[in-house]
Each structure stands twice: as C-alpha cells, then as structure tokens.
C-alpha positions as CSV (number, residue, x, y, z in Angstrom):
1,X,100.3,43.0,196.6
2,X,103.3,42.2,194.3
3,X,106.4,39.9,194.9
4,X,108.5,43.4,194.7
5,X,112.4,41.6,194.0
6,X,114.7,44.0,197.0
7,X,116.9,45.2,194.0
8,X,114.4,47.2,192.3
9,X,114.5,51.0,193.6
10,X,111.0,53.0,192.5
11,X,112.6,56.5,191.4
12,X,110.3,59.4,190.7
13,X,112.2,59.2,186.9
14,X,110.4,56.2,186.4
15,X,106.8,57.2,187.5
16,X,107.1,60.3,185.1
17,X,108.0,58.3,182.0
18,X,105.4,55.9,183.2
19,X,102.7,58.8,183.4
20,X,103.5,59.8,180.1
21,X,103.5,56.5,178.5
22,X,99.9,56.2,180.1
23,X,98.8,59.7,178.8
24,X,99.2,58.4,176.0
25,X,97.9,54.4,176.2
26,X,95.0,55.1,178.9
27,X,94.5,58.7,179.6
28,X,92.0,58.0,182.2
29,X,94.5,56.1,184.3
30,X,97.4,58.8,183.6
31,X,98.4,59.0,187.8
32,X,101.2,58.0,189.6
33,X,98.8,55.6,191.3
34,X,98.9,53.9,188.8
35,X,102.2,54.7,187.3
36,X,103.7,52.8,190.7
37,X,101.3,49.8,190.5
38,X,102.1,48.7,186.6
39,X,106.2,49.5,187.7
40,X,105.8,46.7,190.4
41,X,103.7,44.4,187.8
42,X,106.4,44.7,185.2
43,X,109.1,44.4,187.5
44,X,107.3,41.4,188.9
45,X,106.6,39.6,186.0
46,X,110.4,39.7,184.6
47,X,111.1,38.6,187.5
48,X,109.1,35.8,187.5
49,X,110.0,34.8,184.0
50,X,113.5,34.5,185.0
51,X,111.9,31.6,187.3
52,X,110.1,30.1,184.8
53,X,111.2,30.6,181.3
54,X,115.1,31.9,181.7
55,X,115.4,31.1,178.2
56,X,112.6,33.3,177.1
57,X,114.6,36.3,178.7
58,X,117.7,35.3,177.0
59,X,116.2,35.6,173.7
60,X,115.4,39.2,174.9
61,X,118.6,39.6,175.8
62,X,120.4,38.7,172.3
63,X,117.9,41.3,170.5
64,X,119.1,43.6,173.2
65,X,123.1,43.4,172.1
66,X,122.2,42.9,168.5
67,X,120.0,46.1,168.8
68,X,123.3,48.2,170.7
C-alpha cells in the first residue's frame, strides 16, 4: 500500500497517541486501523519529500533547533 522506508519501527506508543489525536480530529475513525494507516502515510510522505524537496525539510529542521 505505502512505500514503508525499513527504518521506521510501528510501536504500540505511537498507535495510542495516534488514537488520541484522532479522538479528537475524527472521532468516527478513532481505531488503530486507522491509527497504523495515517503512521505509514506520514512516514511516507517525509520520506518522499526528502526525495523531492530536501530543502523544504531543512527549513523544518531550523524551526526544529530554534524551537529546542
């Protein structure tokens, strides 16, 4: 379904704050179903923005150490 990248390791940590995120964004959808699917899509898509737009995530990344 996704281009997973082999570094990314799905942790049941991650489903649960995803679940509450949705609980609160799209209660209907609140499920680890979907809690796993949109945690491959995001992981995905950075991924693929590395490809296409490094620069993008570097931006993102100077925001990040500004913000620390």
């Amino acid at each position: 379904m996704y281009n997973i990248p082999p570094d990314y390791e799905l942790n049941e940590k991650d489903v649960e704050t995803t679940i509450n995120w949705l609980k609160l964004t799209d209660p209907e959808n609140a499920n680890p179903e979907t809690a796993i699917e949109f945690l491959m899509y995001q992981r995905t898509v950075v991924h693929q923005k590395w490809h296409d737009d490094p620069k993008s995530l570097e931006n993102i990344y100077a925001k990040y150490k500004e913000a620390k």
